[in-house]
N, CA, C and O atoms as a GROMACS GRO file, in nm:
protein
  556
    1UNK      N    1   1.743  -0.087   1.336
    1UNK     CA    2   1.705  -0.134   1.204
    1UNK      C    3   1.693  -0.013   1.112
    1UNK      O    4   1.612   0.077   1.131
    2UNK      N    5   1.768  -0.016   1.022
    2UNK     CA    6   1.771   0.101   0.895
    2UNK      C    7   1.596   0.034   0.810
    2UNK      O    8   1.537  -0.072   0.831
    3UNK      N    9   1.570   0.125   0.737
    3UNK     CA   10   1.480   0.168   0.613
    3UNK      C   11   1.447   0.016   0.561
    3UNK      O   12   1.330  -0.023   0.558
    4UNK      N   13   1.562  -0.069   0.520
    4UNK     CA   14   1.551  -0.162   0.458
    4UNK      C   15   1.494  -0.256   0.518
    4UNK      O   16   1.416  -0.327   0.454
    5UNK      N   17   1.524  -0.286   0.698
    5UNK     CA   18   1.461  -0.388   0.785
    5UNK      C   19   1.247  -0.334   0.723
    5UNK      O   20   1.161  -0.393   0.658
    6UNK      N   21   1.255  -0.222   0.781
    6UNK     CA   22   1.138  -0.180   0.770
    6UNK      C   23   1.029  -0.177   0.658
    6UNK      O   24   0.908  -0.171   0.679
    7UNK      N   25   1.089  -0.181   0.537
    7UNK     CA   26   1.065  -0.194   0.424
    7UNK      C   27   0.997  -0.379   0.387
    7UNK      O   28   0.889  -0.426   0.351
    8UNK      N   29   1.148  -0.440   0.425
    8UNK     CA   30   1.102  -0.565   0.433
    8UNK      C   31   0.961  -0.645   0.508
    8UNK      O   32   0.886  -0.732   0.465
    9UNK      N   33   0.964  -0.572   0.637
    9UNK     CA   34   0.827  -0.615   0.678
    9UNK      C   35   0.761  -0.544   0.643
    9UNK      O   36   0.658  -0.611   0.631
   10UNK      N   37   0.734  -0.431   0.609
   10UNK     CA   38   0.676  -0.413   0.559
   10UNK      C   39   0.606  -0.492   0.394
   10UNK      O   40   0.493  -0.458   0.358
   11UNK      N   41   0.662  -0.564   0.334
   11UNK     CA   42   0.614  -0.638   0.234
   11UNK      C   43   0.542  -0.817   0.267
   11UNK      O   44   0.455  -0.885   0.213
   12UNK      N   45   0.656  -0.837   0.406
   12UNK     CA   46   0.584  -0.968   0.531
   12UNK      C   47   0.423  -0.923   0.514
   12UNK      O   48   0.336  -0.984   0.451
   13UNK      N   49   0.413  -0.824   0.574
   13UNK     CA   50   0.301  -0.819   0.658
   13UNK      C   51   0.209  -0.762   0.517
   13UNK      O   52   0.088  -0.770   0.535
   14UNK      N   53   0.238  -0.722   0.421
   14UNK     CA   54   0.170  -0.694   0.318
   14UNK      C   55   0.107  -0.815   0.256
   14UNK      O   56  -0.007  -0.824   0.209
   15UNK      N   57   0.188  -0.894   0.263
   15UNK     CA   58   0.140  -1.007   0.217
   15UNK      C   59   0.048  -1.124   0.295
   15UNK      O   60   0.023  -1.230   0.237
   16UNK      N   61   0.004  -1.100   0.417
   16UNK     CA   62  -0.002  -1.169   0.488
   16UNK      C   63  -0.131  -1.055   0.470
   16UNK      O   64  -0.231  -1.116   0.433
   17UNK      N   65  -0.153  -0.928   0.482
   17UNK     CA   66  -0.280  -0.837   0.446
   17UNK      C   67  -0.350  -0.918   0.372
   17UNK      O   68  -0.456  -0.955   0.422
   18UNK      N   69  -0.314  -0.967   0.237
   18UNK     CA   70  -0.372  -0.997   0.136
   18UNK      C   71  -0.484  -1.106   0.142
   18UNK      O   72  -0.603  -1.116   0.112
   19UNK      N   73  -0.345  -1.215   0.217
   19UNK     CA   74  -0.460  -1.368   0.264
   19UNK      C   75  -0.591  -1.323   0.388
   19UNK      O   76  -0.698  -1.379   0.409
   20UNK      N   77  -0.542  -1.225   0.441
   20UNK     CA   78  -0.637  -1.188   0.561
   20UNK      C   79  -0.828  -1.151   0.505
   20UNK      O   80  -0.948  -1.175   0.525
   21UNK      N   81  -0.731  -1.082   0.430
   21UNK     CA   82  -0.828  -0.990   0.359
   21UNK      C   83  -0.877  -1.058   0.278
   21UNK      O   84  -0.996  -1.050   0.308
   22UNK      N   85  -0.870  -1.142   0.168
   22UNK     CA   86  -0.953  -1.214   0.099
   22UNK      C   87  -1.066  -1.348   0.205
   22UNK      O   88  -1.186  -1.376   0.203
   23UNK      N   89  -0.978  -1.385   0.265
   23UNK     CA   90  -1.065  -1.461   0.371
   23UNK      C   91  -1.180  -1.400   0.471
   23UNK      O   92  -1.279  -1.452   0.522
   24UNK      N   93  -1.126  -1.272   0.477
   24UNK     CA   94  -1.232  -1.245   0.597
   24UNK      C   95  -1.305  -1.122   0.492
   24UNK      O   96  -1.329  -1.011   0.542
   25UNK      N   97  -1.337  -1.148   0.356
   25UNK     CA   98  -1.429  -1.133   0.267
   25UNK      C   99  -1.509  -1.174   0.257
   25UNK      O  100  -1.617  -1.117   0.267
   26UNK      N  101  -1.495  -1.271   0.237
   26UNK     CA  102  -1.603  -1.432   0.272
   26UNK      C  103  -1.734  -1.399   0.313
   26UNK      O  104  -1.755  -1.461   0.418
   27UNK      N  105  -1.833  -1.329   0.280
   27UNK     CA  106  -1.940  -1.360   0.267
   27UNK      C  107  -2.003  -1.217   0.359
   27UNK      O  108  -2.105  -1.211   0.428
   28UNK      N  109  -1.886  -1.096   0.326
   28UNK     CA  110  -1.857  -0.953   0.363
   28UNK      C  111  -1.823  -0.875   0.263
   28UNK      O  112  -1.716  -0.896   0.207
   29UNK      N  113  -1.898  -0.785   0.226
   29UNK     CA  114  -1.916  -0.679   0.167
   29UNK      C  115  -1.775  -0.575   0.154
   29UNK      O  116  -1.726  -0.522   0.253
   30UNK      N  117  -1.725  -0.559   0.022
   30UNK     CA  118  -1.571  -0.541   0.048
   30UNK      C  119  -1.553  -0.370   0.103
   30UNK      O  120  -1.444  -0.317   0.125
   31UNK      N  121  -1.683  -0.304   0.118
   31UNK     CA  122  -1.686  -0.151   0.145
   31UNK      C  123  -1.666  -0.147   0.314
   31UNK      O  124  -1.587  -0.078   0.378
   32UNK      N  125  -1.792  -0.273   0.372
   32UNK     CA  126  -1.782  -0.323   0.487
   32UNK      C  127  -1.634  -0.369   0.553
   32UNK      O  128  -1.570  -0.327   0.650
   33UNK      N  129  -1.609  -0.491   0.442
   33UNK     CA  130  -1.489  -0.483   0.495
   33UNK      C  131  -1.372  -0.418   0.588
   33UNK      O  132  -1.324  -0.441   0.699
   34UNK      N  133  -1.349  -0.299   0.457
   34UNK     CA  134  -1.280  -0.208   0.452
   34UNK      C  135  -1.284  -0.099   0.567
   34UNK      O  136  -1.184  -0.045   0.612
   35UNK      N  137  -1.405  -0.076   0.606
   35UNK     CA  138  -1.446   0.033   0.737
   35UNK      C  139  -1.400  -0.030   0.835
   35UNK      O  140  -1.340   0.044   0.912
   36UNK      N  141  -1.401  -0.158   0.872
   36UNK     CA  142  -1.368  -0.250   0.984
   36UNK      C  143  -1.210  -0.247   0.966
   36UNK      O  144  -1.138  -0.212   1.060
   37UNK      N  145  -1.176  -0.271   0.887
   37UNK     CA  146  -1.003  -0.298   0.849
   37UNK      C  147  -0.929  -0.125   0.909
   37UNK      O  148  -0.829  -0.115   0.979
   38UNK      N  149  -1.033   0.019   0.841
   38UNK     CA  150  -0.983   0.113   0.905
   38UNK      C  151  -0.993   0.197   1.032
   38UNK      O  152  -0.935   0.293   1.082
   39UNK      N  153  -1.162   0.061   1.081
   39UNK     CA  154  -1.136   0.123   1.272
   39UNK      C  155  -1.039   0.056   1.350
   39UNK      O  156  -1.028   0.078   1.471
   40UNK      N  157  -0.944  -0.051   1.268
   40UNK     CA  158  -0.882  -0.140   1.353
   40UNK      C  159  -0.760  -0.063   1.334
   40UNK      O  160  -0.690  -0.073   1.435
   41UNK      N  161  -0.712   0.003   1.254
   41UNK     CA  162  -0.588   0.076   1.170
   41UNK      C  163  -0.586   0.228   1.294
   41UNK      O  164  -0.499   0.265   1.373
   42UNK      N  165  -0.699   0.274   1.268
   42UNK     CA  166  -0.737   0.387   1.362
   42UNK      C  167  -0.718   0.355   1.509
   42UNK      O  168  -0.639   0.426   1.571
   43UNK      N  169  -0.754   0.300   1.544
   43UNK     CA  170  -0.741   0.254   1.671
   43UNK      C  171  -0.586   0.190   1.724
   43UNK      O  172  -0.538   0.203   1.837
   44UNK      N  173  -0.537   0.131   1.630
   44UNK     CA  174  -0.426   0.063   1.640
   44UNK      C  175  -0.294   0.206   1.624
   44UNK      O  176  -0.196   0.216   1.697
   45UNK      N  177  -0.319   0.272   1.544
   45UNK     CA  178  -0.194   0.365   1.469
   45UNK      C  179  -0.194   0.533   1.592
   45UNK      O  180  -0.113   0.626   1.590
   46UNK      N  181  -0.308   0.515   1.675
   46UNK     CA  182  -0.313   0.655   1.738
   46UNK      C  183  -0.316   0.567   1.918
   46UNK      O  184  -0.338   0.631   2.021
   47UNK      N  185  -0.294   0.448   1.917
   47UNK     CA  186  -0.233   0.416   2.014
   47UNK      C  187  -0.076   0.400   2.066
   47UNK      O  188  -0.023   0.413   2.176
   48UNK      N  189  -0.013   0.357   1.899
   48UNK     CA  190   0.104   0.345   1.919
   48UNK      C  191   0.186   0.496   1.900
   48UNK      O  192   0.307   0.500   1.921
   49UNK      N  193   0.103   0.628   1.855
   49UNK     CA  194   0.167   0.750   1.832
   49UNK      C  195   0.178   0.725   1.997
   49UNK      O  196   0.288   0.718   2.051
   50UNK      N  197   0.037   0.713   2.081
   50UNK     CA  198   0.023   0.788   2.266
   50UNK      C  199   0.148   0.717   2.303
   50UNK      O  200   0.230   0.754   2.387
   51UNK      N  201   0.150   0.610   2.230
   51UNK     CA  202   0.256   0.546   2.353
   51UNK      C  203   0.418   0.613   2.321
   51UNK      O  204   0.486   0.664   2.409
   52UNK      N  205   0.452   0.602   2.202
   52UNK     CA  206   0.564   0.691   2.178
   52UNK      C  207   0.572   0.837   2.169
   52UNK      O  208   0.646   0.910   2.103
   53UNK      N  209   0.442   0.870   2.282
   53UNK     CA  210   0.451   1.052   2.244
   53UNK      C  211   0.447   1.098   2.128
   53UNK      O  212   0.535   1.184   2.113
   54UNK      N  213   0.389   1.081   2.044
   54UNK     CA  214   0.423   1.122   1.898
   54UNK      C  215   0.274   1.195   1.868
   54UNK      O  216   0.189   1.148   1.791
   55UNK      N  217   0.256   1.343   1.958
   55UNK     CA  218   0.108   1.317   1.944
   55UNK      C  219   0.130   1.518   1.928
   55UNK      O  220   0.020   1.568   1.946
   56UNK      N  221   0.190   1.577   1.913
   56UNK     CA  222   0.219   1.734   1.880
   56UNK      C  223   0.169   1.764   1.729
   56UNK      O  224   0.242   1.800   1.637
   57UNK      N  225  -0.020   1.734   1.720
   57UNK     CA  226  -0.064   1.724   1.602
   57UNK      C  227  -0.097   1.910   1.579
   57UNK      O  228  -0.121   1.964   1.471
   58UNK      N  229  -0.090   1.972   1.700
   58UNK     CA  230  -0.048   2.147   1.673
   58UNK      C  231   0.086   2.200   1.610
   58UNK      O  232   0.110   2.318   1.588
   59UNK      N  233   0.179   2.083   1.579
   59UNK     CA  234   0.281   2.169   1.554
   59UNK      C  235   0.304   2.126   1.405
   59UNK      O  236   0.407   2.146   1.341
   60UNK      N  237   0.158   2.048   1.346
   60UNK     CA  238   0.198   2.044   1.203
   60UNK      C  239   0.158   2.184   1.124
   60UNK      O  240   0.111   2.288   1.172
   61UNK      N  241   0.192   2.151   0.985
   61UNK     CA  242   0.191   2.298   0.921
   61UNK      C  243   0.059   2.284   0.847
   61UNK      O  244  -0.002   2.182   0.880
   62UNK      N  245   0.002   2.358   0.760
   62UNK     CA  246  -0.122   2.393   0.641
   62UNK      C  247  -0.063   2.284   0.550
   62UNK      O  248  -0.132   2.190   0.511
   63UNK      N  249   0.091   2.302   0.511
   63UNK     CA  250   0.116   2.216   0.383
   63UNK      C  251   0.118   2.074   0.474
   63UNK      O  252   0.008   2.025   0.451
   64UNK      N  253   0.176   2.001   0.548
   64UNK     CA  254   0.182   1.900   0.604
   64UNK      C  255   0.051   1.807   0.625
   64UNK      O  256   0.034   1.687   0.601
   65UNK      N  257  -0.031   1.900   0.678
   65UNK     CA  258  -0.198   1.852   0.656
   65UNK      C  259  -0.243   1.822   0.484
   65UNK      O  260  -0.313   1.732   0.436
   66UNK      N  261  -0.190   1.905   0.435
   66UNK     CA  262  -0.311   1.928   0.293
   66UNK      C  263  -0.190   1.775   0.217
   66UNK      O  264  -0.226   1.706   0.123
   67UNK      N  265  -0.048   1.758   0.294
   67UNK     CA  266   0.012   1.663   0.209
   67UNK      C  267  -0.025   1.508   0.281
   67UNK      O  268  -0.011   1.404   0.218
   68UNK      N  269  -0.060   1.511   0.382
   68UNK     CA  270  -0.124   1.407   0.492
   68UNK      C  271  -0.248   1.314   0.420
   68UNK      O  272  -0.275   1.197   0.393
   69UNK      N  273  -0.306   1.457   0.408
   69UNK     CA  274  -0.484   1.437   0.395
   69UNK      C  275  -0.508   1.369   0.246
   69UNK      O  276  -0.590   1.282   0.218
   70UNK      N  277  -0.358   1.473   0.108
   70UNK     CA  278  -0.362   1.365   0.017
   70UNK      C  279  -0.344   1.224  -0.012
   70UNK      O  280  -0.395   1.153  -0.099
   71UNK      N  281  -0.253   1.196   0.091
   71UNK     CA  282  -0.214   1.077   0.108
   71UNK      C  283  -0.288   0.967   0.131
   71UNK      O  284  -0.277   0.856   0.078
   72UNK      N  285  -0.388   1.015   0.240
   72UNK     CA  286  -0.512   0.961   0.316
   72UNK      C  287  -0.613   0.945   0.206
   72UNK      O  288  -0.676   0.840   0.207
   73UNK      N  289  -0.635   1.020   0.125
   73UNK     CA  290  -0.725   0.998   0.033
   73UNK      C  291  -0.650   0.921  -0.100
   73UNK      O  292  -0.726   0.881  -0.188
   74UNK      N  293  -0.545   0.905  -0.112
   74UNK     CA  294  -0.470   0.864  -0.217
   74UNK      C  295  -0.475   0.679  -0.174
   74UNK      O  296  -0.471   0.586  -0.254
   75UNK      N  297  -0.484   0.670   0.002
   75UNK     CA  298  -0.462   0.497   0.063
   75UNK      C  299  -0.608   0.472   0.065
   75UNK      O  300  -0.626   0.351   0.058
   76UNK      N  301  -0.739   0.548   0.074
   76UNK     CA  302  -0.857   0.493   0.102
   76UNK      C  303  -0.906   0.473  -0.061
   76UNK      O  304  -1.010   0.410  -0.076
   77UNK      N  305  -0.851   0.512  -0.154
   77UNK     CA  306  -0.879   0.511  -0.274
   77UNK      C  307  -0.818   0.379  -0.335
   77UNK      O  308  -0.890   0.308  -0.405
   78UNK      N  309  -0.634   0.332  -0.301
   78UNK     CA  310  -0.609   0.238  -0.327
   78UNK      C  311  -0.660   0.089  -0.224
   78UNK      O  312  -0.610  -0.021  -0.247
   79UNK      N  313  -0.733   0.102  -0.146
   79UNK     CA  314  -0.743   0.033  -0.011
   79UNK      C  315  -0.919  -0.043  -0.124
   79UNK      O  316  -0.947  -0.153  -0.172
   80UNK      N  317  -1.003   0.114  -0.121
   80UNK     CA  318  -1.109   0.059  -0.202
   80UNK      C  319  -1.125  -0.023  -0.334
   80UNK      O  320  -1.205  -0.104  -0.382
   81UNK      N  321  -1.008   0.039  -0.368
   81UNK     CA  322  -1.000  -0.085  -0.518
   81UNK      C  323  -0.949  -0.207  -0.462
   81UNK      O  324  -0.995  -0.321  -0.470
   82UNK      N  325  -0.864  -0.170  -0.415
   82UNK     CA  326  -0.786  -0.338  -0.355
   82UNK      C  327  -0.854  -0.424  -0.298
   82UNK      O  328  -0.837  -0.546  -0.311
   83UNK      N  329  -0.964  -0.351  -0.209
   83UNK     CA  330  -1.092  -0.444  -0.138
   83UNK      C  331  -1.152  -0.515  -0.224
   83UNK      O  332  -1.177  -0.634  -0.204
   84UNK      N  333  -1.194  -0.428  -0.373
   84UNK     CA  334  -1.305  -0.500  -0.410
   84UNK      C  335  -1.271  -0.609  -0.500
   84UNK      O  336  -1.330  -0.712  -0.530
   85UNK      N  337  -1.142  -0.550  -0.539
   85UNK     CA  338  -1.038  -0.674  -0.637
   85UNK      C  339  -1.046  -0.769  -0.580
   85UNK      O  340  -1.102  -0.868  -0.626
   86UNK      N  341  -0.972  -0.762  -0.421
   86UNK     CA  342  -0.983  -0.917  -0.346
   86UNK      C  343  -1.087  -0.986  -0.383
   86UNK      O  344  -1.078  -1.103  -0.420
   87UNK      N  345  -1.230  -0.900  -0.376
   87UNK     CA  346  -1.367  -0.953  -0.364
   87UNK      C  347  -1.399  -1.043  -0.434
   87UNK      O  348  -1.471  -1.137  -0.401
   88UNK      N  349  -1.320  -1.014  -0.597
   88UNK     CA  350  -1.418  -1.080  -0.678
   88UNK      C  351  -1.312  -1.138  -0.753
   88UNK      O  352  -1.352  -1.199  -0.852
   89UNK      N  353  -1.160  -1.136  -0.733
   89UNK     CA  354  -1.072  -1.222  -0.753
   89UNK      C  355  -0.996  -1.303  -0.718
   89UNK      O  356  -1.020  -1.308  -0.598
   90UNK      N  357  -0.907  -1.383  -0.739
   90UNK     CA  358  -0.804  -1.467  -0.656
   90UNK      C  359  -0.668  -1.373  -0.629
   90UNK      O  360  -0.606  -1.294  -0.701
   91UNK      N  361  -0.654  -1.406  -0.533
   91UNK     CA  362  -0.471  -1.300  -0.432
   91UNK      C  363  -0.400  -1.356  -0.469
   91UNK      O  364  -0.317  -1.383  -0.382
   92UNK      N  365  -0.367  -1.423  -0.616
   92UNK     CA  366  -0.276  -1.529  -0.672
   92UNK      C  367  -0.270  -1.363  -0.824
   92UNK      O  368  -0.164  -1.310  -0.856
   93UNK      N  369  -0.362  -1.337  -0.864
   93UNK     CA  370  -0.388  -1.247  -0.930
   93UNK      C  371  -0.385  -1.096  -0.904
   93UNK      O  372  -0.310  -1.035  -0.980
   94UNK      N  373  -0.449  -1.026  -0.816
   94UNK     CA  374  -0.471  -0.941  -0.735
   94UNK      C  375  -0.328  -0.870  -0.660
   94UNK      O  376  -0.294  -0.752  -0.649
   95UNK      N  377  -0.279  -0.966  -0.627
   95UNK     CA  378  -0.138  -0.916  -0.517
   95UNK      C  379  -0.035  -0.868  -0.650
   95UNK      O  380   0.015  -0.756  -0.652
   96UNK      N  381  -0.016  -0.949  -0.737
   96UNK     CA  382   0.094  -0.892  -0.828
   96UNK      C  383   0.030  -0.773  -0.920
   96UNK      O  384   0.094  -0.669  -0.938
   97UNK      N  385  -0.020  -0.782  -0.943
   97UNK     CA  386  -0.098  -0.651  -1.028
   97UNK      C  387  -0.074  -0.528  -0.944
   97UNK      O  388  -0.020  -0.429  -0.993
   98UNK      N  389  -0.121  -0.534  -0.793
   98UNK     CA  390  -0.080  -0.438  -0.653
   98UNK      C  391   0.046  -0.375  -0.652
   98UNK      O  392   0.067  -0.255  -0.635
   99UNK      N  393   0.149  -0.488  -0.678
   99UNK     CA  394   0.288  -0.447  -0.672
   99UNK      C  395   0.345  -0.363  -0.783
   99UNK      O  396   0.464  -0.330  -0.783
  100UNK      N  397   0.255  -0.325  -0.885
  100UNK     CA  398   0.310  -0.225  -0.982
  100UNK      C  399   0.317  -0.084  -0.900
  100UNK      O  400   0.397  -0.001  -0.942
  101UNK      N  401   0.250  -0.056  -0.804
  101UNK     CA  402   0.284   0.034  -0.719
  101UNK      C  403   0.394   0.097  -0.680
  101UNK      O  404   0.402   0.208  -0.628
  102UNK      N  405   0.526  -0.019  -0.719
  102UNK     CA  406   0.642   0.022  -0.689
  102UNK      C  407   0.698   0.077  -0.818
  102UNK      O  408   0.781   0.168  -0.823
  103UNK      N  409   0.651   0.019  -0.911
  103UNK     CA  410   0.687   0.102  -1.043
  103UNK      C  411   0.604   0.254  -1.090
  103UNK      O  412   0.641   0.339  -1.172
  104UNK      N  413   0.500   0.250  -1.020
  104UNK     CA  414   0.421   0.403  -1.026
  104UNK      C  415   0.518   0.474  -0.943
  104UNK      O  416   0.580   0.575  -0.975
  105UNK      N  417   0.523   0.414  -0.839
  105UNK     CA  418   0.599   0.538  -0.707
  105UNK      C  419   0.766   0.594  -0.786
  105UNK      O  420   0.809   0.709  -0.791
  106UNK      N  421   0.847   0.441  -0.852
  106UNK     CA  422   0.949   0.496  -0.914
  106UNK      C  423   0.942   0.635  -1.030
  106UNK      O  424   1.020   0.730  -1.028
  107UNK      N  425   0.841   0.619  -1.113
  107UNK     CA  426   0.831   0.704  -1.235
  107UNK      C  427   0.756   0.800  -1.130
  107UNK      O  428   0.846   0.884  -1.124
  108UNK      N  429   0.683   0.836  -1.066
  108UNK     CA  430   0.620   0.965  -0.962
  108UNK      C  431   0.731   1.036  -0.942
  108UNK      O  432   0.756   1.144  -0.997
  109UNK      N  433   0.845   0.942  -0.818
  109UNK     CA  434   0.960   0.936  -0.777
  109UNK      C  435   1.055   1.086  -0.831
  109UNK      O  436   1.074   1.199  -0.786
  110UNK      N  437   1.098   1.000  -0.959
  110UNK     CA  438   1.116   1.052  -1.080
  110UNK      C  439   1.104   1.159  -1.115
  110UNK      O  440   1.191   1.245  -1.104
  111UNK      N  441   1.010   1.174  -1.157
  111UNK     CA  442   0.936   1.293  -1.238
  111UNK      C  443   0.891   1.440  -1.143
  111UNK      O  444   0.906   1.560  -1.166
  112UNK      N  445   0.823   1.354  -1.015
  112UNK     CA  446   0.779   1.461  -0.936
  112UNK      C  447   0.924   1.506  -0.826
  112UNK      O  448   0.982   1.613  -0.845
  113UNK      N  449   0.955   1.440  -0.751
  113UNK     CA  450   1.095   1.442  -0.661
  113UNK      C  451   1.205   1.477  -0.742
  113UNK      O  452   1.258   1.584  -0.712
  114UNK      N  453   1.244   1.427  -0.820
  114UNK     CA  454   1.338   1.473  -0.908
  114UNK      C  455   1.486   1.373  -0.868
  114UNK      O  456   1.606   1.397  -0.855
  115UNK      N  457   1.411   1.266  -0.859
  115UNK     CA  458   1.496   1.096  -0.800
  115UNK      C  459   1.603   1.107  -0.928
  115UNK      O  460   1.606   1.176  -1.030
  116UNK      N  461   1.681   1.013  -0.878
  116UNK     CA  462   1.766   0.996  -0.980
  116UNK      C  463   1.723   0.826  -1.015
  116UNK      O  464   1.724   0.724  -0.946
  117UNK      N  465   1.683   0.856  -1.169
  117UNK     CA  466   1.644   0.687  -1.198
  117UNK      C  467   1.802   0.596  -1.256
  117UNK      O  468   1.849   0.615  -1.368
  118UNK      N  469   1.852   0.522  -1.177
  118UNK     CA  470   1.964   0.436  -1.229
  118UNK      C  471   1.901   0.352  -1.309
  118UNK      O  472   1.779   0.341  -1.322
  119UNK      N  473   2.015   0.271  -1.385
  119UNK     CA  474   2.001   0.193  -1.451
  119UNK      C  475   1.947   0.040  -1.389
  119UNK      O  476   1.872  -0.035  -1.452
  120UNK      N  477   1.987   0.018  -1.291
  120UNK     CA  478   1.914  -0.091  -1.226
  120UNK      C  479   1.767  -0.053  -1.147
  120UNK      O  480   1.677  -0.135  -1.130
  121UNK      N  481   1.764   0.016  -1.126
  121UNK     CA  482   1.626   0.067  -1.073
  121UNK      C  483   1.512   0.060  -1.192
  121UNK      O  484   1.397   0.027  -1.162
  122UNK      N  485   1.546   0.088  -1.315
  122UNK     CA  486   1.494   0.097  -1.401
  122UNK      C  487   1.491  -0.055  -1.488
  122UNK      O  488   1.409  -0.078  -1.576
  123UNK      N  489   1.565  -0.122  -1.456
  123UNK     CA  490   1.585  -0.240  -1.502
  123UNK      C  491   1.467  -0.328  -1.419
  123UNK      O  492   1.410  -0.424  -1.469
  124UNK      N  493   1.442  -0.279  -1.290
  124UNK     CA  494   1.404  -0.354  -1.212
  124UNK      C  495   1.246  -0.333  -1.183
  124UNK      O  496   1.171  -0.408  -1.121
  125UNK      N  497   1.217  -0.208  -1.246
  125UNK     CA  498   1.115  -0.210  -1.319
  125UNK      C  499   1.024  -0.249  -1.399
  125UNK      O  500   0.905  -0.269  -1.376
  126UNK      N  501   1.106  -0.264  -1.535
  126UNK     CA  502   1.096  -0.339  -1.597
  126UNK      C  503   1.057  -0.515  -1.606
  126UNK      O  504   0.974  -0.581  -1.668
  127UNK      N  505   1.192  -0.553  -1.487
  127UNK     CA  506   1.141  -0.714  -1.413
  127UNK      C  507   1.001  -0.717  -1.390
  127UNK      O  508   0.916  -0.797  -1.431
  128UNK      N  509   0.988  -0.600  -1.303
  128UNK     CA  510   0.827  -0.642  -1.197
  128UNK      C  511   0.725  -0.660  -1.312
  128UNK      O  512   0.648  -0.755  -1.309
  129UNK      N  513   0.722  -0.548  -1.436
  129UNK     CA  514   0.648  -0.543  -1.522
  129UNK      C  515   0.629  -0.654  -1.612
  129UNK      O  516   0.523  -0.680  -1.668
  130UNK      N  517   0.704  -0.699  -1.620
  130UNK     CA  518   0.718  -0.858  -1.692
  130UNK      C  519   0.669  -0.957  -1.632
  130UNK      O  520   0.588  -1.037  -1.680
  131UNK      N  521   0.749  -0.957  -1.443
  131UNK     CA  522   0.708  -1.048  -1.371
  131UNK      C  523   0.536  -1.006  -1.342
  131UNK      O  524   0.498  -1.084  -1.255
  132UNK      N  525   0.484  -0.962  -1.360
  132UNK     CA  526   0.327  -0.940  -1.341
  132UNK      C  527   0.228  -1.000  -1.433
  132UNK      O  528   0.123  -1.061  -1.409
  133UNK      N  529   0.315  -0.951  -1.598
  133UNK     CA  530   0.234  -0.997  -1.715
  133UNK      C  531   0.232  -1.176  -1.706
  133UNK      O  532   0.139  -1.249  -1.739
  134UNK      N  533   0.395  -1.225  -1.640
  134UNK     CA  534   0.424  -1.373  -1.678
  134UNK      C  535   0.307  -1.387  -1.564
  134UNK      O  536   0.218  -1.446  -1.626
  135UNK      N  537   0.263  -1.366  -1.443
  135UNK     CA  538   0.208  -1.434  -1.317
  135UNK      C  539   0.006  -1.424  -1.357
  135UNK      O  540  -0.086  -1.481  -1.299
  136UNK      N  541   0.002  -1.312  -1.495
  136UNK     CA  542  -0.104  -1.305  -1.550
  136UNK      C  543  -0.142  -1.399  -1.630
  136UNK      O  544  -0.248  -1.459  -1.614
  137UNK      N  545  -0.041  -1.427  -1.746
  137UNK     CA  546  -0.062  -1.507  -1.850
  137UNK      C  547  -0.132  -1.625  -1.837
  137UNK      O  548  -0.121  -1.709  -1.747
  138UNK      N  549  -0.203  -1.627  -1.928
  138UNK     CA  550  -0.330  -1.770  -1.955
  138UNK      C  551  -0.295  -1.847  -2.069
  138UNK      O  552  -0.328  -1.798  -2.177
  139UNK      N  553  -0.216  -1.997  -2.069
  139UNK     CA  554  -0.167  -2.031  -2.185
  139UNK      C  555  -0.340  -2.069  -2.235
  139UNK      O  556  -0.363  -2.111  -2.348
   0.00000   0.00000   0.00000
């Protein structure tokens, strides 16, 4: 499976996060939540490194850590808002607002990587941004 299989479930199972997570809110504290959601992540993500050997955490570098660790603090930061959004909103609301993520990462992309923005990429941008405001709108 190329990038794209992976990608795709990756958006399955994103979405299927969402209903999880607003339900098992329910009458749970979304900070609480969230600690439980990342001993299960922890536990789950450093089992499947043991099992595929993927565990030569000496042979990372200073920059690899310090780009890791941003990351880590960049997902517990979006993880905490996203918790508390669930909390106190509907995942009818919440989930599309989330998905502008893909339009931050494009313009990051962009700007920081030095991506090449096409014209459909940018078009498609644009869609999500629309499609978010239309899935917002309150006649």
């Amino acid at each position: 499976m190329d990038y794209r299989g992976w990608a795709l479930l990756s958006a399955l199972f994103a979405g299927f996060t969402a209903l999880l997570s607003k339900k098992g809110l329910e009458s749970v504290p979304s900070n609480l939540a969230l600690a439980v959601r990342v001993v299960f992540i922890l536990v789950i993500s450093v089992a499947i490194a043991a099992a595929t050997h993927q565990t030569q955490v000496a042979k990372l570098t200073l920059k690899q850590w310090a780009l890791l660790g941003g990351s880590a603090l960049a997902t517990g930061a979006s993880w905490l808002c996203y918790f508390r959004a669930l909390k106190d909103g509907p995942v009818t609301a919440v989930a599309p607002i989330d998905k502008l993520s893909f339009v931050v990462a494009v313009v990051l992309g962009v700007v920081l990587l030095r991506e090449k923005l096409t014209w459909n990429l940018g078009l498609g941008c644009v869609l999500i941004v629309c499609g978010v405001l239309v899935t917002l709108y309150k006649p």
